[in-house]
LOMI-313545 format. One record per residue: residue in three letters; x, y, z of N, C-alpha, C in turn. Coordinates in steps of 0.1 Angstrom, whole numbers, plus 5000, padded with zeros to 4 digits. Example, Ala and Ser with C-alpha at 12.3 -4.5 7.8 and 13.67 -1.06 7.14 Angstrom:
! residues 2
ala513249435078512349555078513249675078 ser512849785071513749895071512950005079 
//
This chain:
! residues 536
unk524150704988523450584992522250605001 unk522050755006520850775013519650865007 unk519950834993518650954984517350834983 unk517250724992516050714992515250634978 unk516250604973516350514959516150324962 unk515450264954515150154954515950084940 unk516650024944517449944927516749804932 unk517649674937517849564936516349484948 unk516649614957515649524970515349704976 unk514049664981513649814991513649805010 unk513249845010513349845022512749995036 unk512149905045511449995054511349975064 unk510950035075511050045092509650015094 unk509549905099507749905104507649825118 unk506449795122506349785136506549635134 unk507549555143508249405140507149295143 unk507049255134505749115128505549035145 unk507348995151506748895161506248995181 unk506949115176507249245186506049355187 unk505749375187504749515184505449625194 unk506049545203506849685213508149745207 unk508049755191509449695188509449755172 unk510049795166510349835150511849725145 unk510649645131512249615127512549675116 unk513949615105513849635094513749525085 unk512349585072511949485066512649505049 unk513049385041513649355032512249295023 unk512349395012511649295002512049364990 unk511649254974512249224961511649414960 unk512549434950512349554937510849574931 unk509849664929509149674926509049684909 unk508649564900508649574884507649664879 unk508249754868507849874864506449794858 unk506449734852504949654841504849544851 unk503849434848502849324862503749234853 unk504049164866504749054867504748954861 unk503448944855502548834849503548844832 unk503548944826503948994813505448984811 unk506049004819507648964822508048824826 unk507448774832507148634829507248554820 unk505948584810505648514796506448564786 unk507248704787508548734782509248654781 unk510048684793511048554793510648384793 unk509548364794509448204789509248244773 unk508848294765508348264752509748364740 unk509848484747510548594738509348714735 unk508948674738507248774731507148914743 unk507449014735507349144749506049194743 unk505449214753503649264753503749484751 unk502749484750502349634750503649734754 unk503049614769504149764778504549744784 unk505949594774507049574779507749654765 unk507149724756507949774743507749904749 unk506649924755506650094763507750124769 unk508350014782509150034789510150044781 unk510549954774511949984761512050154757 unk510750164748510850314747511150424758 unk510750354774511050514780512850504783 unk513050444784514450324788515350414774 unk514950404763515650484751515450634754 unk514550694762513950854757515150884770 unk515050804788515450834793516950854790 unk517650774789519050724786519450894777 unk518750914764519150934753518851144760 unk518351144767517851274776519151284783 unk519651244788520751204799522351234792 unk522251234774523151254769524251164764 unk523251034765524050914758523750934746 unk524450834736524150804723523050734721 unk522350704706521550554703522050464710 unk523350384706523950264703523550284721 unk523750364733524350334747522650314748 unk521450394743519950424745519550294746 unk519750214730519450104729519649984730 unk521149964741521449824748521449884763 unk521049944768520450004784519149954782 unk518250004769517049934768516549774771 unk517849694760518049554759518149504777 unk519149574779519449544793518849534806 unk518049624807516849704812515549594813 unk514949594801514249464801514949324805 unk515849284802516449134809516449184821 unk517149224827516849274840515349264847 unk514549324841513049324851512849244849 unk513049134837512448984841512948884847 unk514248904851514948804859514448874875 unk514148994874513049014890512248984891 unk511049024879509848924882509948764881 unk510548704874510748584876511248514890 unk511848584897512548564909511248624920 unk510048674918509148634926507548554929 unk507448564941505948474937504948574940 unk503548534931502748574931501648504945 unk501448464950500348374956500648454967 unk499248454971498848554980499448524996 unk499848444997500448285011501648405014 unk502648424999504048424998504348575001 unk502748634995503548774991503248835005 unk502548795015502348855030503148715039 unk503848645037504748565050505948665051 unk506548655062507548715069508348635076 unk509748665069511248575073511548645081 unk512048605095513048645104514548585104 unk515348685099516348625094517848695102 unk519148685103519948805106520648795095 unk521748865099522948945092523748825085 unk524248735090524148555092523548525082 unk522348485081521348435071521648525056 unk522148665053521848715039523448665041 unk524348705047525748655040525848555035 unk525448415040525348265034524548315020 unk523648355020522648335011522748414998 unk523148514999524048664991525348694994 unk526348604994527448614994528348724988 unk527448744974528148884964527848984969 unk527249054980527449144987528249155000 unk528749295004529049295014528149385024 unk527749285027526049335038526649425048 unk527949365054528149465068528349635061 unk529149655048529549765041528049865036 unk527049785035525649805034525349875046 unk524849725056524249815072525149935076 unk526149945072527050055082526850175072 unk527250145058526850285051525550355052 unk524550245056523050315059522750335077 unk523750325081523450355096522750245103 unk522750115098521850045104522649925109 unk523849985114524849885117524449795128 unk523249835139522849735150521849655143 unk521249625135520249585128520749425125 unk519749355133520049235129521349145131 unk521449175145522949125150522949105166 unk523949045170523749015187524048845192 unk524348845200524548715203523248635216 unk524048535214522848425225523148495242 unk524048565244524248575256523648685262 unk522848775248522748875256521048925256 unk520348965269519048965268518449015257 unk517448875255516548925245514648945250 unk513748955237512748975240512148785238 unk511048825240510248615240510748575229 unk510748625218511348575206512348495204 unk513448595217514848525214515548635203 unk515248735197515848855192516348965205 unk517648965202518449085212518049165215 unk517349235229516749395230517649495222 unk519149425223520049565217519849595203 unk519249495197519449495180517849475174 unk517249545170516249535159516049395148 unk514849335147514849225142515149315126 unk515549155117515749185107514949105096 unk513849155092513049045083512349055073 unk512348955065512848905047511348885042 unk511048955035509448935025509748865014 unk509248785010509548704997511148635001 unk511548585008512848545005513248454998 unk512948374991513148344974513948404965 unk513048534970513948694959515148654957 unk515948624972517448644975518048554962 unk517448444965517948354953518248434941 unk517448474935517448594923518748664924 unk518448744935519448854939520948814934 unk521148634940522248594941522648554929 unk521648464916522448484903522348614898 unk521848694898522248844890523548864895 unk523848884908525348914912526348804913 unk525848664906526848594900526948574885 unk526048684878526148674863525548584858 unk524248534860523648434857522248474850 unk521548494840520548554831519448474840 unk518448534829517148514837516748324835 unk517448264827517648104827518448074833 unk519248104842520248054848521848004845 unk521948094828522948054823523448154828 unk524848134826525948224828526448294823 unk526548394825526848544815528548544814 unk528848664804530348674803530648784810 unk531948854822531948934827531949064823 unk532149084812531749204807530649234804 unk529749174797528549184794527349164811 unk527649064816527049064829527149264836 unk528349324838528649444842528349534832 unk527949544823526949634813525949604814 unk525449454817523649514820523749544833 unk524649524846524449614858524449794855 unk524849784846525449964845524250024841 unk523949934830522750004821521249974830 unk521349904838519849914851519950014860 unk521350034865521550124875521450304870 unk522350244858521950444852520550434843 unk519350374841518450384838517550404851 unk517950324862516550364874517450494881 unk518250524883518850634887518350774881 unk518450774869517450924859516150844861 unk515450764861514150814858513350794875 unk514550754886514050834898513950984903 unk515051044892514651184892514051254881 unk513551174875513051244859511851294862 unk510851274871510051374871509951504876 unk510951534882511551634891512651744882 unk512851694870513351754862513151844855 unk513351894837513151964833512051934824 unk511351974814510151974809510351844799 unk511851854795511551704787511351534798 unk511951584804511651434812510551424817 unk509851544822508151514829507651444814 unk507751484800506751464791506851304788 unk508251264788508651124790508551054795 unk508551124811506950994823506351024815 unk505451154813504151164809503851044801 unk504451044790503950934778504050804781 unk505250754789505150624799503550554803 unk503550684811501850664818501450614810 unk500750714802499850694788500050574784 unk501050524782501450364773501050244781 unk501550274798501550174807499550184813 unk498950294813498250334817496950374810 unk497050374800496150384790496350614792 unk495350634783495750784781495150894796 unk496050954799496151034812496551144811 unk495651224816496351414812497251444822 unk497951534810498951584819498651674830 unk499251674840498751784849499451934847 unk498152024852498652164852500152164858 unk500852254858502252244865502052264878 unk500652364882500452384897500252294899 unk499352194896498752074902500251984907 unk500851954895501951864898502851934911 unk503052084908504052134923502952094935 unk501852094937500852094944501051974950 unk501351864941500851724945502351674951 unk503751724942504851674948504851754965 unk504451864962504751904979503851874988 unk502851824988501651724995501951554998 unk503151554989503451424991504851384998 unk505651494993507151464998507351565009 unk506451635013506551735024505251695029 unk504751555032503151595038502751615050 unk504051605065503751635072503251775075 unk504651855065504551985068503152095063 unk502951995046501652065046500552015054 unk500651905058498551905068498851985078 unk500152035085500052125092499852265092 unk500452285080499552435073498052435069 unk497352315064495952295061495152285077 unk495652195086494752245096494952325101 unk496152415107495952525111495552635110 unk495152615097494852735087493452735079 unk492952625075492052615069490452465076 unk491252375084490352235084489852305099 unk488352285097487352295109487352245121 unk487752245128488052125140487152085146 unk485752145145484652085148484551955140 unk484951955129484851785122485151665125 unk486551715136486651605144485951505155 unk485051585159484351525169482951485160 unk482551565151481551485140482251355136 unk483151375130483651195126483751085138 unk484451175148484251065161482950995163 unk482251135162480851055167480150975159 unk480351005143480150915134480650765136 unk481650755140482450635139482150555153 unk481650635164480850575173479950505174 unk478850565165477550525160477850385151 unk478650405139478750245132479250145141 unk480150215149480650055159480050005168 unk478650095171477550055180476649985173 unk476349965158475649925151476349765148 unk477549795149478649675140478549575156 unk478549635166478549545180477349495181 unk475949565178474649505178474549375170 unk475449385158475149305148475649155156 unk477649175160477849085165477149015175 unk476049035180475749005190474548885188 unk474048925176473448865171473848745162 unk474748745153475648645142475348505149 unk474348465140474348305151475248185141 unk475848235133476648105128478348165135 unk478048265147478948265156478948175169 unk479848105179479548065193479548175200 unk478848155212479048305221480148305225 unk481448275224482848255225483148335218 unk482848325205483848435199483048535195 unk481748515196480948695196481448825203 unk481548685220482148845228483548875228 unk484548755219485748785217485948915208 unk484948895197484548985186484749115189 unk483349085198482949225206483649315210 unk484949235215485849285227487149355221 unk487449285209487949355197487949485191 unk486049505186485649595185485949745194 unk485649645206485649795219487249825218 unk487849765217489449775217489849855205 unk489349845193489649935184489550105185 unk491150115180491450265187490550395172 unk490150475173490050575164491350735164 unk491950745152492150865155492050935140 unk491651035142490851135133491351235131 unk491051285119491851425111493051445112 unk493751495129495451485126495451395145 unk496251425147497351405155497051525168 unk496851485180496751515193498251605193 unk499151555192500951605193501151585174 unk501551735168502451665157503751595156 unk504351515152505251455149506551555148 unk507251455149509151565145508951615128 unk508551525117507951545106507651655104 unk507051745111506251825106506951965102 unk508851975109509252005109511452005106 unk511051845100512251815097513051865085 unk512551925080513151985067513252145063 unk513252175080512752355075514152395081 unk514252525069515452575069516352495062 unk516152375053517652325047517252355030 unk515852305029515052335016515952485006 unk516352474993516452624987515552644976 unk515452724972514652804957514552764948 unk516052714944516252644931517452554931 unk517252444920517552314925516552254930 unk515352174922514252114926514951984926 unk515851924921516051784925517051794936 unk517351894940518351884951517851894962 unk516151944966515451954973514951814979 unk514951764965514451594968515451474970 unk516451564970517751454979517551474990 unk517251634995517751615009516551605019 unk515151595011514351565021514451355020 unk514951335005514551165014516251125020 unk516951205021518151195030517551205044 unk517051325047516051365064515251215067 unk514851185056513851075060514150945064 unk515550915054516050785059517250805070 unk517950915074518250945084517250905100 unk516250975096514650915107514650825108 unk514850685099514750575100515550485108 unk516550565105517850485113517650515125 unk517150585128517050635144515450595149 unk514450545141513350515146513250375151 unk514050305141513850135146514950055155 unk515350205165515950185180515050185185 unk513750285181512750355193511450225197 unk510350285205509350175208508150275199 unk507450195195506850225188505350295194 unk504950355187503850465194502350365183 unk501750285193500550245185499550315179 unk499250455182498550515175499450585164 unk500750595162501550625150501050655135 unk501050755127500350805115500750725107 unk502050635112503250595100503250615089 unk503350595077503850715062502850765057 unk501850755063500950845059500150995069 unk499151055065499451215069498151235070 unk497651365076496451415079495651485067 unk497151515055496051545044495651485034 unk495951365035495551225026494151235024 unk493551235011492251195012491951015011 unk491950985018491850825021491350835038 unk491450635043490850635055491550495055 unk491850425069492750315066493150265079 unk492950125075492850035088494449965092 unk494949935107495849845108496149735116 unk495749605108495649505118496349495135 unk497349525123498749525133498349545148 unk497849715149497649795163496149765168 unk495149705154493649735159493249885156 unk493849955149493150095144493050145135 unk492150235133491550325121492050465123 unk492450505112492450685106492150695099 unk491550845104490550885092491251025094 unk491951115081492851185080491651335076 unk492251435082491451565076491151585062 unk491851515054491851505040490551435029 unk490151365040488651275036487451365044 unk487851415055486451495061486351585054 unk486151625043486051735034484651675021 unk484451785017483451775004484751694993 unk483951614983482651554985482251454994 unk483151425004482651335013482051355029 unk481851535026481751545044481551715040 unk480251745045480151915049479251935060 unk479451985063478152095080477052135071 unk477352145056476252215047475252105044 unk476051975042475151825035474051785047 unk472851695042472251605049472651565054 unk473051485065473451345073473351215066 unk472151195059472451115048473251135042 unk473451195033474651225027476251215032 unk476551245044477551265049477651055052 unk476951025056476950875062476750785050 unk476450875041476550725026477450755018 unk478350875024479750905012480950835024 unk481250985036482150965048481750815056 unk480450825060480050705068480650565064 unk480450545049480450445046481850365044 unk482550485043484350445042484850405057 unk484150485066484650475079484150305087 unk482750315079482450145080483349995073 unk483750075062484850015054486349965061 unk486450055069487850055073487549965086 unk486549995094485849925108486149765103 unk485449745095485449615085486149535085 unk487649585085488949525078489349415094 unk488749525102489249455113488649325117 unk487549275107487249085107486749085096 unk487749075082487449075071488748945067 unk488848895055489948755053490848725061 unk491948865058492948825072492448925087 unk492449025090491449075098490848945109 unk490148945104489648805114490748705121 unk491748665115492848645125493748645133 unk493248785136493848885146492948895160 unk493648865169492548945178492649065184 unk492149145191492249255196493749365200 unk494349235204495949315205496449335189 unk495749275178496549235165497649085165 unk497349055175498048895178497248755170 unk498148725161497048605150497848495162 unk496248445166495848325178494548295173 unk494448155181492848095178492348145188 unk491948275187491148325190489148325192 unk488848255181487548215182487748065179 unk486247965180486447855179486447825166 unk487047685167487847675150486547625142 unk484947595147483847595142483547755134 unk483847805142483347995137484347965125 unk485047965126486447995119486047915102 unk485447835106485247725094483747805088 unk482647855093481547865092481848035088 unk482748105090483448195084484148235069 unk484948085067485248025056484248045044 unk483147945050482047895036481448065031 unk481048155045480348255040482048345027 unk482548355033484248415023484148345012 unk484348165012484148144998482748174988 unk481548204997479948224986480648384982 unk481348434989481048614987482248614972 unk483448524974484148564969483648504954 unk482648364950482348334939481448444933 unk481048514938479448614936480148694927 unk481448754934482848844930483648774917 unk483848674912484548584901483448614890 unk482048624895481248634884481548794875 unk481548894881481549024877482649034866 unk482549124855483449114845483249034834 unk482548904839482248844827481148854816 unk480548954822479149004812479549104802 unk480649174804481549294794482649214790 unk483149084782483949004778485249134772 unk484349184762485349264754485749394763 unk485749434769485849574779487249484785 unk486949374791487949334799489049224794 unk488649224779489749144773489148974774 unk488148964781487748824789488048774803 unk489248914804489348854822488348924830 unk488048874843487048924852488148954863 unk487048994873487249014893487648874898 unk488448904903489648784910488448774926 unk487748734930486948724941487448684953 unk488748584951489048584962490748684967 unk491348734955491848834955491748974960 unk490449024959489649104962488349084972 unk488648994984487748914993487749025003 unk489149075008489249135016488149305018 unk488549355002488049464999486849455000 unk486249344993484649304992484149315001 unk484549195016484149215025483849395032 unk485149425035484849535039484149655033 unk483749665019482649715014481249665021 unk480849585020479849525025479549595039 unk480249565050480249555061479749725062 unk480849775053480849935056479550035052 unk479049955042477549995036476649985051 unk476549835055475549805061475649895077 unk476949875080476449945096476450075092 unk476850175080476850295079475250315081 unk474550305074473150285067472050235080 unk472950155090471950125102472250245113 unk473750275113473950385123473050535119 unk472950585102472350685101471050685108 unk470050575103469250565106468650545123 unk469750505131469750485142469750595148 unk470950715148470550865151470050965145 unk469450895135468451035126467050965126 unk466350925138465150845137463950905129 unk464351025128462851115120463251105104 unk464251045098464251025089464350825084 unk463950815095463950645093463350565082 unk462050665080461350625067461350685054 unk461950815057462350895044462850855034 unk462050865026462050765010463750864999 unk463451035004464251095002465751095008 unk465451085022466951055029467650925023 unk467350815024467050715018468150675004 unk467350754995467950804980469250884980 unk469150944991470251014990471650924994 unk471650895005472550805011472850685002 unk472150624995472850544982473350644972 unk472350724971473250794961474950854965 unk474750914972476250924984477350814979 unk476950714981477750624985478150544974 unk476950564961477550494947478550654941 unk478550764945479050844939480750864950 unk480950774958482150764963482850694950 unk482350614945483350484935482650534920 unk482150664917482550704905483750734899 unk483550714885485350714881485050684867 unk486050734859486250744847487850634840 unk487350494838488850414834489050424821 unk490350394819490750384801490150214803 unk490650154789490650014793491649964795 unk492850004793494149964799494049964809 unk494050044818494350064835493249944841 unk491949954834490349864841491349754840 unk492049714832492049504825493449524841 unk494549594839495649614846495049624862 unk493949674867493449714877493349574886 unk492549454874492249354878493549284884 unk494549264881495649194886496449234900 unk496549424896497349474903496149534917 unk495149534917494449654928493749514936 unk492949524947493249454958491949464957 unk491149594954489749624951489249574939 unk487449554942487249524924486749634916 unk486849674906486049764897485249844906 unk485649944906483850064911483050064912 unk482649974897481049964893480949834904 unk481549764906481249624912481149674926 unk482249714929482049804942480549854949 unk479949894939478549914941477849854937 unk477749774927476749644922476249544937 unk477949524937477849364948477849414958 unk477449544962477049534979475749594980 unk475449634968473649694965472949564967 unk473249464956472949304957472549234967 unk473249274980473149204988472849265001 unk472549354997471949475010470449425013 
//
């Protein structure tokens, strides 16, 4: 029960929604293998799309690998699909639903999920104080027990779901026969159980994802096998490798280059504030003060983490899937023991110093920017400064961004959503979000056939937009602010857009571009750079 597997509901330790001094544990629905949208119109019409017949097929290759027969391949299949559509159906899509947060206890899922036995759950996973405690005994402002960790519910709807599956009830709400109800549990459970280790396998089951991809994904090369050992141990070991990459190989002069980079845009991004006159001076210097409050930390970690070293000496040679039991055993073991602890606001949380990304958190008010992105192509001692500020710069303005971008903006400086500025800003805020996000609705619709006829969701992608925007412009004023001899350079100039449209190059199938639109948060690449060129 501790290999770190996701069946019915997942679950994770993060810093608690009403607490910041505080880690709870958060509950949310199953992640569906194909968009939600397609399992849906399944189950209302009967009609399975593309790559709801893909998933059938990997559902038969897995099963049938594993050493079942046809007849068991091909009603695991049957089963398999009912199943993901009685999940997706059991959640909401609207943007309101899929970010609110239930504070609920141990209490609340018993009534509500009766067909489990929840205490048999928290105690098998060690998280027996989780979500428990009485009125009598000190709590925080909330009214949640210091002794006990909050416990709270993403989508809680789901449960409903949760609760006819484990009363035998189909994705209509009719009532199953108990046999049949307990064969499509068997056949979900031994189908996500192999193909959570099927890529960790032997060469037939990698080719099996492999061709998944391809179907769900449009066509995607296989990776060299180094690449793949490369990327699993960068990913399931990532503390341990950024600790071998910077000790060994990342410049630590870059650190203080990025700092100072990231200096420079938030001196640019404060100038700006200062000026915003469809701001009051109430919430400019509220802005402001935000800004100055936002923490930076860059490439790794002042102290490494226990991470970096949790898994050494237990790891063996051979037995590659047994390697990957016992590191996400180490991991959910950490868990149980983290969301007693107080939480460290500058915290890496699941992500690592060799990430190539950069990434903002309301929550604390900060930005990382991981050793993994200060690298070519986004960062050398060898490049222009242009260069470096229209590739690196611009992401780091990106991420600056987030912090008064759709939701962003309702945070203020602690990460506490308060009316923080006046509810005139707030509204005058509004109108500029809704012009940026219609600008964004338009894109896609000039390649009808490329996209099937759907376009850029604009206000879906409001957040990302914004903070593209933002990230372009103070990049682009900071360069020019400490590189004054290149102020007018028609060359420098060129180069730093060039930079910075060559961050969001990329090569799509047209399956992944149409799929991109629903599932990614960002818009298209190309748009990425269109709509902030536009309006520069």
């Amino acid at each position: 029960q501790q290999a770190d597997m996701t069946l019915f509901w997942s679950w994770t330790v993060d810093i608690d929604t009403w607490n910041k001094d505080r880690y709870a544990l958060f509950f949310k629905p199953a992640h569906a293998m194909v968009p939600k949208s397609e399992l849906k119109t399944a189950a209302a019409t009967g009609e399975e799309s593309k790559k709801i017949k893909a998933l059938r097929d990997l559902v038969i290759d897995m099963v049938s690998l594993a050493g079942y027969d046809d007849s068991v391949a091909n009603n695991d299949a049957d089963n398999v699909i009912s199943m993901e559509m009685q999940i997706a159906v059991g959640q909401n899509d609207s943007a309101i639903e899929l970010g609110y947060d239930q504070w609920v206890d141990r209490e609340y899922l018993a009534f509500t999920v009766p067909e489990i036995d929840w205490n048999l759950w928290f105690n098998a996973m060690n998280f027996s104080g989780v979500g428990v405690g009485t009125d009598e005994e000190e709590a925080d402002e909330e009214g949640q027990p210091l002794s006990s960790p909050r416990l709270i519910i993403q989508q809680g709807d789901y449960l409903d779901t949760l609760s006819d599956i484990l009363q035998c009830k189909d994705v209509h709400g009719t009532a199953m026969e108990d046999e049949a109800c307990w064969d499509r549990m068997e056949s979900y459970v031994r189908f996500k159980t192999i193909y959570n280790y099927a890529s960790y396998l032997d060469e037939d089951y990698v080719d099996a994802v492999h061709e998944w991809h391809n179907k769900r994904w449009g066509k995607v090369a296989k990776k060299q096998r180094w690449k793949k050992c490369y990327n699993d141990a960068s990913y399931l070991l990532g503390w341990a490798s950024s600790y071998l990459y910077v000790e060994n190989e990342f410049p630590k002069e870059r650190k203080e280059a990025t700092l100072a980079m990231l200096r420079s845009i938030r001196s640019e991004f404060n100038d700006s504030l200062a000026t915003t006159r469809w701001m009051d001076r109430g919430s400019r210097v509220a802005a402001q003060e935000k800004l100055r409050m936002m923490f930076f930390e860059v490439a790794y970690p002042d102290e490494w983490p226990e991470s970096v070293f949790r898994n050494e000496g237990q790891l063996h040679e051979t037995g590659y899937a047994d390697n990957i039991d016992i590191i996400g055993y180490n991991a959910v073991k950490r868990a149980t023991v983290r969301v007693f602890e107080t939480p460290h606001r500058n915290r890496w949380g699941e992500s690592y110093p060799i990430v190539v990304n950069a990434f903002y958190s309301p929550m604390v008010n900060g930005l990382w920017v991981p050793a993994g992105i200060i690298h070519k192509p986004f960062y050398s001692e060898d490049f222009d400064q242009a260069r470096n500020y229209g590739a690196l710069g611009t992401i780091c303005g990106h991420e600056m961004t987030h912090g008064f971008d759709d939701t962003g903006h309702l945070l203020d400086g602690n990460g506490d959503q308060k009316d923080w500025w006046d509810p005139d800003t707030f509204d005058e805020f509004d109108q500029r979000a809704d012009c940026l996000a219609a600008q964004y609705d338009d894109y896609g619709k000039e390649v009808p056939d490329w996209f099937d006829g759907a376009h850029v969701d604009g206000s879906a992608t409001l957040g990302e937009n914004i903070a593209d925007e933002g990230g372009m412009r103070f990049a682009f004023q900071a360069f020019e602010k400490s590189h004054p001899t290149e102020r007018k350079s028609m060359a420098a100039h060129r180069l730093f857009f060039t930079a910075f449209a060559q961050n969001w190059c990329e090569n799509d199938s047209k399956e992944s571009a149409i799929s991109a639109l629903t599932s990614d948060e960002h818009s298209p690449a190309k748009y990425r750079v269109l709509g902030v060129l536009s309006n520069f």
